[in-house]
C-alpha beads as a LAMMPS data file, in Angstrom:
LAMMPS data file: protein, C-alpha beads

301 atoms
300 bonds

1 atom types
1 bond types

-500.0 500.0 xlo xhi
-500.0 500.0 ylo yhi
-500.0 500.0 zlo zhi

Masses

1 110.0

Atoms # bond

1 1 1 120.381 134.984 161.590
2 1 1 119.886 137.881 158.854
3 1 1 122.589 136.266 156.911
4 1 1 120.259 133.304 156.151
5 1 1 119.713 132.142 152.250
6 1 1 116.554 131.535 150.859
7 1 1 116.554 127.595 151.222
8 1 1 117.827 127.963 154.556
9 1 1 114.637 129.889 155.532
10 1 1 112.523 127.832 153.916
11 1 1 113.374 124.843 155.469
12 1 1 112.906 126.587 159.064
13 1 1 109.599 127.930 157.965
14 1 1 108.538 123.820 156.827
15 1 1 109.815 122.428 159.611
16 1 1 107.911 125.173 161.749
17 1 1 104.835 124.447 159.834
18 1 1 104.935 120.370 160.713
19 1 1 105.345 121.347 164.124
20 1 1 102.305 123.680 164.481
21 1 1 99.879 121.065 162.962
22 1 1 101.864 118.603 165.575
23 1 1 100.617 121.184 167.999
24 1 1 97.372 121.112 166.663
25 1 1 96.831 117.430 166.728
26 1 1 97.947 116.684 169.694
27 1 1 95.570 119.631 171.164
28 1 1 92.678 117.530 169.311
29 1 1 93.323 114.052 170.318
30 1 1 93.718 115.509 173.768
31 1 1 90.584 117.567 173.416
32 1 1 88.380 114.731 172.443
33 1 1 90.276 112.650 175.515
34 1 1 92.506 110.304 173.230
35 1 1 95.536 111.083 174.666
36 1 1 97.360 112.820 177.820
37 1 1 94.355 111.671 180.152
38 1 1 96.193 111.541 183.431
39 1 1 97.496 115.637 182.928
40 1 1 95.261 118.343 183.226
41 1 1 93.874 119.860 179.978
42 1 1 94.943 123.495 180.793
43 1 1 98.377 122.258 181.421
44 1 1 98.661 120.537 178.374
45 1 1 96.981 123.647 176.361
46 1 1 99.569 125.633 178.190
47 1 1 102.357 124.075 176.567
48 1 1 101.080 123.360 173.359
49 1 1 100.236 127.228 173.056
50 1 1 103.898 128.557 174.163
51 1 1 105.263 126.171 171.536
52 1 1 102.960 127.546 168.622
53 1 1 103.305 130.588 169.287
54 1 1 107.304 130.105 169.447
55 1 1 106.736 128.134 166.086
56 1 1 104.457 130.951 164.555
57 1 1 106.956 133.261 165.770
58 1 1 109.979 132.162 164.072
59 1 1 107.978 131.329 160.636
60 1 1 107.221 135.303 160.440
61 1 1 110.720 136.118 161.122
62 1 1 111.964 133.589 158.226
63 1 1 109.647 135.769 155.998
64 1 1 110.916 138.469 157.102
65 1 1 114.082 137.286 156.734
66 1 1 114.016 135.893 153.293
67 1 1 111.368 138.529 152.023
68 1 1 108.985 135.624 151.562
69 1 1 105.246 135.196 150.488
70 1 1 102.325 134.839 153.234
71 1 1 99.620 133.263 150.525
72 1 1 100.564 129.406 150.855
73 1 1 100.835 129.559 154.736
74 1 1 97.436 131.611 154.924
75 1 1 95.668 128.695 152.614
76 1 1 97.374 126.255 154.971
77 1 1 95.845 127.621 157.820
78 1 1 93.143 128.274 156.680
79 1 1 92.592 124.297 155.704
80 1 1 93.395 123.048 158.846
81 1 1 91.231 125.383 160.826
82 1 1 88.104 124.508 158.929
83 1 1 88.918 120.872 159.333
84 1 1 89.438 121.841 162.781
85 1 1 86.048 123.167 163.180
86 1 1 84.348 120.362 160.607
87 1 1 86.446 117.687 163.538
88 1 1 84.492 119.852 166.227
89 1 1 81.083 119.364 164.340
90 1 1 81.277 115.976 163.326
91 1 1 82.716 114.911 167.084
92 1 1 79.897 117.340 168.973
93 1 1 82.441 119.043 170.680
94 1 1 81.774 122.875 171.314
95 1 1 84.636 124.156 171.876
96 1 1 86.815 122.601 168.965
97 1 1 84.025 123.688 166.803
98 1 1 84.514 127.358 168.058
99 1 1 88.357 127.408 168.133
100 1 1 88.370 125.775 164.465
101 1 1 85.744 128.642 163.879
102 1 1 87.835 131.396 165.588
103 1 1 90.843 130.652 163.492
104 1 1 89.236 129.971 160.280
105 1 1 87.541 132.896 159.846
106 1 1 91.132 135.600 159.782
107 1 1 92.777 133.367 158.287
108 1 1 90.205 132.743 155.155
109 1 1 89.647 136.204 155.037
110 1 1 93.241 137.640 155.037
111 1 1 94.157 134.793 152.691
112 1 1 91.922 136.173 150.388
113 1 1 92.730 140.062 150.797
114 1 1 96.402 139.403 150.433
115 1 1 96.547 137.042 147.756
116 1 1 93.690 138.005 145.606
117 1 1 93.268 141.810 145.925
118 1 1 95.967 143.504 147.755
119 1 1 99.601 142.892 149.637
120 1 1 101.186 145.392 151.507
121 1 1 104.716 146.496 150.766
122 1 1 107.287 149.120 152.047
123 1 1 109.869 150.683 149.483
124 1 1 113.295 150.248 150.618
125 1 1 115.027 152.387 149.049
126 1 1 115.026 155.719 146.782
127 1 1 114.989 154.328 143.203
128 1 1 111.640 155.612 142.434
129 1 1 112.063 158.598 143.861
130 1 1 110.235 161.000 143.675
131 1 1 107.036 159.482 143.341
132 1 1 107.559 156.725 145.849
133 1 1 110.639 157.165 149.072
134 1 1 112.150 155.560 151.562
135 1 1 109.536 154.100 154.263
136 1 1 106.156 154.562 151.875
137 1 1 104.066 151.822 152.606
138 1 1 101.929 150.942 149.726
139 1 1 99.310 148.701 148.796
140 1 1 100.565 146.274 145.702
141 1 1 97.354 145.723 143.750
142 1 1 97.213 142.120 143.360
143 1 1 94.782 141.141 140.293
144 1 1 96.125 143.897 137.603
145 1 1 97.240 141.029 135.463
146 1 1 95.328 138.394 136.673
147 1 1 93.964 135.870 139.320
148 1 1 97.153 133.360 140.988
149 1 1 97.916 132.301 144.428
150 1 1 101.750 132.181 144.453
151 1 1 103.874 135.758 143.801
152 1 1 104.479 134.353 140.390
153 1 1 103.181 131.855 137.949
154 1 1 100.699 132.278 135.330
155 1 1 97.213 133.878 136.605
156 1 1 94.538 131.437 136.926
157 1 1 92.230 133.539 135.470
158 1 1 91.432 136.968 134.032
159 1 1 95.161 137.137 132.628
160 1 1 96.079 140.916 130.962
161 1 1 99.267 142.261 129.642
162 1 1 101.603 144.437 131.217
163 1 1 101.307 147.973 130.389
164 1 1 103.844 150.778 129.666
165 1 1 103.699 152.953 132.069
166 1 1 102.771 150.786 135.114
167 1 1 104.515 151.155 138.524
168 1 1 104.865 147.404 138.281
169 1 1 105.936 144.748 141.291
170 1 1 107.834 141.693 140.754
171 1 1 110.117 139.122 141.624
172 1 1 113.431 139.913 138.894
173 1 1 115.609 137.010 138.052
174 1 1 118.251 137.613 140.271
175 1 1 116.715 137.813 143.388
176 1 1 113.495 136.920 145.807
177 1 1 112.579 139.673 147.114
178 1 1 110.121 141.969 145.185
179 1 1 110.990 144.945 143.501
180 1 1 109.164 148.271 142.169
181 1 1 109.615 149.860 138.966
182 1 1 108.519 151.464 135.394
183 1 1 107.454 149.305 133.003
184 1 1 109.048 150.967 130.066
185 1 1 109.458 148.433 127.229
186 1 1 107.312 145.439 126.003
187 1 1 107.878 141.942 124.200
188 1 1 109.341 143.311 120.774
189 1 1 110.412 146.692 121.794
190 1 1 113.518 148.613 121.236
191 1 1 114.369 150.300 124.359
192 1 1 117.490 153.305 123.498
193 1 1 119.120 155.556 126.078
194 1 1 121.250 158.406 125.194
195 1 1 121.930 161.547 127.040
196 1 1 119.407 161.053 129.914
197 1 1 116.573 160.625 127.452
198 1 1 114.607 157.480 126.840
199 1 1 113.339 156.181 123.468
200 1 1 111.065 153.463 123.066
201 1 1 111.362 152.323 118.979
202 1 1 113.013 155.466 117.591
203 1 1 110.572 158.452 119.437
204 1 1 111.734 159.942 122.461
205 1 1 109.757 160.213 126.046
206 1 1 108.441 163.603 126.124
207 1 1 110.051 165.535 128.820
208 1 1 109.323 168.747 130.850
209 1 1 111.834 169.953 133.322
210 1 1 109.909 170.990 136.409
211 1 1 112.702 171.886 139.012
212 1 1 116.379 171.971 139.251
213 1 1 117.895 172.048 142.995
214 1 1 121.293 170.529 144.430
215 1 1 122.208 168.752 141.454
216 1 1 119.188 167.208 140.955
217 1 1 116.281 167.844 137.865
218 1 1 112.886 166.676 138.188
219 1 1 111.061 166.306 134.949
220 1 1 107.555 165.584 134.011
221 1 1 107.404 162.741 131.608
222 1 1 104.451 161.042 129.392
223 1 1 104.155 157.448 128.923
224 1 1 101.603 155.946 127.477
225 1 1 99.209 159.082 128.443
226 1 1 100.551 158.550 131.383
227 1 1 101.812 161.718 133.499
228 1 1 104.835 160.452 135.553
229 1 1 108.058 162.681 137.177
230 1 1 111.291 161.223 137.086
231 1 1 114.460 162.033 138.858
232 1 1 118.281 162.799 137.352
233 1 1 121.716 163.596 138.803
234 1 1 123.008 166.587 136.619
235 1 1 126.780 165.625 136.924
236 1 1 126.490 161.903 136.211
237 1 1 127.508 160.609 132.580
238 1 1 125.159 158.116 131.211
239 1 1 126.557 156.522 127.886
240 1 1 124.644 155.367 125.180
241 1 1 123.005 151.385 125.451
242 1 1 120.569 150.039 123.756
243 1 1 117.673 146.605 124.348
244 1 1 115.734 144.809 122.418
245 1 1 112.953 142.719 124.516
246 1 1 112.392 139.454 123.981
247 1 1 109.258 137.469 124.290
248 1 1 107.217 137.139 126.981
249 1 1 110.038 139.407 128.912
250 1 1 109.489 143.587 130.029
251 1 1 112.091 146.385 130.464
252 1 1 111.609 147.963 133.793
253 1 1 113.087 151.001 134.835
254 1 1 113.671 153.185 138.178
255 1 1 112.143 156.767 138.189
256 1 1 115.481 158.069 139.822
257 1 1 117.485 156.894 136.315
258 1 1 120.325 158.006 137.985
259 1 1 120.538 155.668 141.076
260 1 1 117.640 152.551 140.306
261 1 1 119.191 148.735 140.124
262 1 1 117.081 147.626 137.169
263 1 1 116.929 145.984 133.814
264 1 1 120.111 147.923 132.264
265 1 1 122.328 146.354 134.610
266 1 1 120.186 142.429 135.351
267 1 1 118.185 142.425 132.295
268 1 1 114.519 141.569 131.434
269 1 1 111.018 140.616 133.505
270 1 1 109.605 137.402 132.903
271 1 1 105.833 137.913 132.196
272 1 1 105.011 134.977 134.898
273 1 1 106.998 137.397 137.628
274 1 1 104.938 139.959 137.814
275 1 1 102.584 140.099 140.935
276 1 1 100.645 143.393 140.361
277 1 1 100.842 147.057 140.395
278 1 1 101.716 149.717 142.918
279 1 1 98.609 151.119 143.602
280 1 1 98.083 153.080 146.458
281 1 1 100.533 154.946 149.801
282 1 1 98.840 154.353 152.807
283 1 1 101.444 155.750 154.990
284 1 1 105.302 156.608 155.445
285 1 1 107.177 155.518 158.284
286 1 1 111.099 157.003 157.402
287 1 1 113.282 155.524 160.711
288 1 1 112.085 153.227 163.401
289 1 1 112.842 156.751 165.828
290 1 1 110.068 158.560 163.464
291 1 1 106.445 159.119 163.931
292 1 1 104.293 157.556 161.492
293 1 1 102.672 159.492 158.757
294 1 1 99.593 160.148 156.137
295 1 1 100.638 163.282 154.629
296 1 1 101.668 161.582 150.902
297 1 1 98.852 158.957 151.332
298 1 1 97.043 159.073 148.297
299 1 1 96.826 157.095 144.910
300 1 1 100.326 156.301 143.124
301 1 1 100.600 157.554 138.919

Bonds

1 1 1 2
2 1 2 3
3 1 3 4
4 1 4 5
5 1 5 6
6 1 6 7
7 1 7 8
8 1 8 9
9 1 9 10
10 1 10 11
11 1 11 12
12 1 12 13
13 1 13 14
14 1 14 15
15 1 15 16
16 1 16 17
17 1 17 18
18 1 18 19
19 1 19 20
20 1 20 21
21 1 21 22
22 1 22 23
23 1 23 24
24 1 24 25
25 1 25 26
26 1 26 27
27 1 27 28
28 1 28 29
29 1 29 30
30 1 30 31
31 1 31 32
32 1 32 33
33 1 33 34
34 1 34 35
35 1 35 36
36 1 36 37
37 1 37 38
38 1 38 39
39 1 39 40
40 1 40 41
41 1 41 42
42 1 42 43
43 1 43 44
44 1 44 45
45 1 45 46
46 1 46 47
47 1 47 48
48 1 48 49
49 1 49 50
50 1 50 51
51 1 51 52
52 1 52 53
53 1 53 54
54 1 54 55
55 1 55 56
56 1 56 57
57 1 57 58
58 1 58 59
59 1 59 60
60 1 60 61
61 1 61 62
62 1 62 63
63 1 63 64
64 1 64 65
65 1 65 66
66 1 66 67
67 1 67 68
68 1 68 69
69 1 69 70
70 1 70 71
71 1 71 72
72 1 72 73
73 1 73 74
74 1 74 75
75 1 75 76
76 1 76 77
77 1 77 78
78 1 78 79
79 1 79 80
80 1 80 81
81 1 81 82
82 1 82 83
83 1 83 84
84 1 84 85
85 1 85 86
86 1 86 87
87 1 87 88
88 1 88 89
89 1 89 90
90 1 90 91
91 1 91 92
92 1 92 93
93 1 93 94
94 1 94 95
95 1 95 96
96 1 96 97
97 1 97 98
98 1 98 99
99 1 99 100
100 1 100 101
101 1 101 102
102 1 102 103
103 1 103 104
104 1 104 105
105 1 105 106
106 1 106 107
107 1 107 108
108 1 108 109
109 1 109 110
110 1 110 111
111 1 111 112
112 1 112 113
113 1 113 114
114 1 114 115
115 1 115 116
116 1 116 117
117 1 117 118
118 1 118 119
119 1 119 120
120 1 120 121
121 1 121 122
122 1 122 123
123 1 123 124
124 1 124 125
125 1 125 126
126 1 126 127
127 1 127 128
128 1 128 129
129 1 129 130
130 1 130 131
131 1 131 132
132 1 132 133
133 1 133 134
134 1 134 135
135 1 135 136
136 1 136 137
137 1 137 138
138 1 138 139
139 1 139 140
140 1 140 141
141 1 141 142
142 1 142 143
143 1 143 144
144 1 144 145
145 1 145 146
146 1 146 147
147 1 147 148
148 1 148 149
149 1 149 150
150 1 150 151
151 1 151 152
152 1 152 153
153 1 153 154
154 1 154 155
155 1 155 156
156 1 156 157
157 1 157 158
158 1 158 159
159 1 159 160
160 1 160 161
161 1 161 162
162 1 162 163
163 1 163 164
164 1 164 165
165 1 165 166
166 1 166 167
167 1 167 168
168 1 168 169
169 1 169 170
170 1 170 171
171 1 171 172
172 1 172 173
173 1 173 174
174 1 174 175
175 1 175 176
176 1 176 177
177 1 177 178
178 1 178 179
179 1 179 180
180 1 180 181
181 1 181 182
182 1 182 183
183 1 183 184
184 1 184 185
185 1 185 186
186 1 186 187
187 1 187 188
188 1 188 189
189 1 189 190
190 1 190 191
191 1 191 192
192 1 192 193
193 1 193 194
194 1 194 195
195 1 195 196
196 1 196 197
197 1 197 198
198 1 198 199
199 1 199 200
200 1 200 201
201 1 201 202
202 1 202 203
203 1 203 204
204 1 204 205
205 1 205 206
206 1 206 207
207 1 207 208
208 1 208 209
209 1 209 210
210 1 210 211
211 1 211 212
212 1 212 213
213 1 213 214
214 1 214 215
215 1 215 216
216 1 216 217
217 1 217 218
218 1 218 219
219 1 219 220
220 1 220 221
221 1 221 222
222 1 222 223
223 1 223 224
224 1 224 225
225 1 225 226
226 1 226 227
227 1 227 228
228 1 228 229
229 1 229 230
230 1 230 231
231 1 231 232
232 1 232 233
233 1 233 234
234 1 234 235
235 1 235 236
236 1 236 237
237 1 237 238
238 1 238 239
239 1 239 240
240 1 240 241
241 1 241 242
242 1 242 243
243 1 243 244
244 1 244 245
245 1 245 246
246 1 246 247
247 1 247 248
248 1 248 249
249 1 249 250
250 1 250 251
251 1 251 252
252 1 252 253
253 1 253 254
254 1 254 255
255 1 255 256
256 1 256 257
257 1 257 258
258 1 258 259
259 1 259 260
260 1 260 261
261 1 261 262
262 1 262 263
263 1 263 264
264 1 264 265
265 1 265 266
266 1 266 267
267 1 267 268
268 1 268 269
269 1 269 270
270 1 270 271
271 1 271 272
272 1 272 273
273 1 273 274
274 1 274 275
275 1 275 276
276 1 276 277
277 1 277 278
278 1 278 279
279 1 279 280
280 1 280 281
281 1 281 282
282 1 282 283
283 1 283 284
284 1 284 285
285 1 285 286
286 1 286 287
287 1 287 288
288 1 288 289
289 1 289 290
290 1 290 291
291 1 291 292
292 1 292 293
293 1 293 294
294 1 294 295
295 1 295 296
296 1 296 297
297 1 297 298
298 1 298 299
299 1 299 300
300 1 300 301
């Protein structure tokens, strides 16, 4: 099952989808006394409530799965519970009109939390350490660069450029899932690294080393007045590379430079990938055996 592709899971999650608004249908026409008149209504809501929820069920753990996007389901349900309760009004029928009602209220309102203002997201792994570890859950601010519905795209409205600096999310090139990291170069930039240090157009990052412990340094690094510590293994070589970024594309970067999958090894951002910035850890949650919790909630630099 976790060994699903992409179009795999998406096919599950459409087929899912057609059944639920079967579900719903049916549950409508029998409502209003179209259909199914010789069975008993509470029988028939019975079934056609074990099956959505089955359905419902397996469409969350496709996006799960596939590290998909909730915003097109959420404006699908949302649609079809208003018509739901618009069917109710139109058709006098009080309790179509409240289910409809019921349903399209969550589902408007998370539609628009999620895919307007902010998604929630847990880091999987430690290439941003140490500002962000293993199990933070954040909050992904959604409209940093602009107003869109879908992870990527171009913004509908209120489009800005990416900044240096930024604790960007996006969707790279290679893969679907999202990803968190540094936005270090921009469209034109020249983007050098040589001996652990990072220059952007000739001038080197500041650093500051602020501890050394077990073969690790932490330094204290400004970009783009932007206070930020970064992570480096003492023993491991890094030799010299160097990027120029094209058009419309970014160079991201992990904090831990040591051990982060990013744009030296898969190359460049589209613009249009970008879904927002990390903003904010509301919790950390480090094994499924742990307790939950709060201590590094708090705003993310």
């Amino acid at each position: 099952m976790f060994g699903l592709d992409k179009d795999t899971g998406n096919l599950i999650i459409i087929i899912s989808v057609i059944g639920i608004l079967a579900c719903v249908c049916l549950w409508l026409l029998r409502s209003l006394n179209l259909v199914l008149r010789s069975y008993e209504i509470r029988t028939v809501e019975n079934y056609l409530s074990w099956i959505g929820v089955s359905l419902a069920f397996l469409i969350l753990l496709m996006i799960f799965v596939t590290a998909g996007d909730l915003g097109i389901l959420l404006l699908i349900g949302s649609i079809v519970s208003f018509l739901l309760m618009l069917a109710g009004l139109v058709a006098k029928n009080t309790e179509i009109t409240k289910t409809g009602r019921g349903w399209f209220l969550p589902f408007f309102l998370i539609f628009i939390l999620r895919t307007f203002l902010y998604e929630p997201y847990q880091i999987p792994s430690g290439s941003m350490m140490p500002g962000l570890k293993v199990g933070d859950f954040i909050l992904v601010k959604k409209f940093t660069y602009g107003i869109k519905i879908n992870r990527t795209g171009s913004p509908l409205a209120f489009e800005k450029d990416p900044e240096l600096g930024d604790v960007v999310v996006f969707i790279p090139p290679h893969d679907h899932r999202p990803f968190v990291k540094r936005l270090i170069g921009k469209p034109g930039d020249r983007i050098t690294y040589i001996n652990k240090k990072i220059y952007i157009n000739g001038k080197a990052i500041s650093q500051k080393l602020i501890s050394e412990e077990d073969n690790i340094r932490i330094y204290q690094e400004l970009i783009n007045n932007k206070t930020i510590q970064i992570q480096q293994v003492i023993t491991r070589i890094n030799y010299p590379e160097e990027w120029i970024v094209p058009e419309n594309k970014y160079f991201v970067i992990g904090d831990n430079r040591d051990n982060s999958n990013d744009s030296r090894y898969w190359g460049f951002v589209p613009k249009e990938n970008f879904m927002g910035t990390a903003d904010y850890i509301w919790m950390s949650w480090e094994c499924w055996t742990c307790i939950p919790s709060f201590k590094r909630a708090g705003r993310i630099n």
